[in-house]
N, C-alpha and C positions, 0 to 999 in steps of 0.2 A: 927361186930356191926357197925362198919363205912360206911356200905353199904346201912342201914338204906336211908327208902325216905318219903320227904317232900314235901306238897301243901302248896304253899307258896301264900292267896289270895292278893293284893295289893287292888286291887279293882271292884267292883260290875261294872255289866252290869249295862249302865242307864236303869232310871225307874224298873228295878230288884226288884221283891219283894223276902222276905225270902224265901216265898214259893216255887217260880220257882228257885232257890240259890238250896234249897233243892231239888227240883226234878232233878237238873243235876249230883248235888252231888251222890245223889241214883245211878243214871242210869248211870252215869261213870266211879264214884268212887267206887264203891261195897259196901258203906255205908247202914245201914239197916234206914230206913225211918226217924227212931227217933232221929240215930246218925247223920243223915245227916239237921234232925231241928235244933239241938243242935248247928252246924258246919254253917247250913245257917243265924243263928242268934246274931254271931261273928259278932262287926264292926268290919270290913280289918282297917288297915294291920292282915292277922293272918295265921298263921304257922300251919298246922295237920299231925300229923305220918301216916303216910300210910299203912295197913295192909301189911304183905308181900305178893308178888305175885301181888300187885292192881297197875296199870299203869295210872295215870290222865290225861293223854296227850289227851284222848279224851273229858277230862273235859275241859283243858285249850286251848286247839282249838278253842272252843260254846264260853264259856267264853268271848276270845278276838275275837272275832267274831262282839260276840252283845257288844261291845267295855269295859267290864271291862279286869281286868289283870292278869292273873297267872301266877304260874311258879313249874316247880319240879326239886329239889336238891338232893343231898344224904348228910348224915352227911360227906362223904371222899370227897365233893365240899367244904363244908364249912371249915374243917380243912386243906384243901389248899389254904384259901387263906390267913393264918397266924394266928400269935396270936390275940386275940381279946380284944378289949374295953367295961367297963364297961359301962352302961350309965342310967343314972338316969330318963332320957322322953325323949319322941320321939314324933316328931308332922309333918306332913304330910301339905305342903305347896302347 
């Protein structure tokens, strides 16, 4: 279960509409069009489960290209890096 992976978006391509968010999603991510609306119309910061088998690195290549930000984790990155803190907001400076 710890092997589990994560698209972790930090933030949008400038000028990035939903739209094109979702067309890279589709065509990277193996998202089906509708799930990939749903996911392009998250504001970042935001976290999505990755099917298994689904690799984003061709997502977050485009992505940080056209200059916003990604990344992919597995649950067994996160549980190394120790115990965690609660926390009540989170604000993006």
């Amino acid at each position: 279960m710890n092997s589990r992976r994560f698209l972790t978006i930090i933030k949008r391509a400038d000028n990035q509409s939903p739209a094109g968010m979702a067309e890279l999603l589709e065509k990277a991510c193996g998202f089906d069009i509708e799930t990939a609306r749903l996911k392009a119309n998250t504001e970042p910061p935001s976290v999505f489960s990755l099917n298994d088998g689904i690799n984003a690195s061709d997502f977050i290549l485009k992505l940080n290209d056209m200059g916003g930000q990604a990344f992919e984790c597995t649950l067994r990155d996160i549980e190394s890096l120790g115990r965690t803190r609660m926390i009540r907001n989170i604000g993006i400076l």
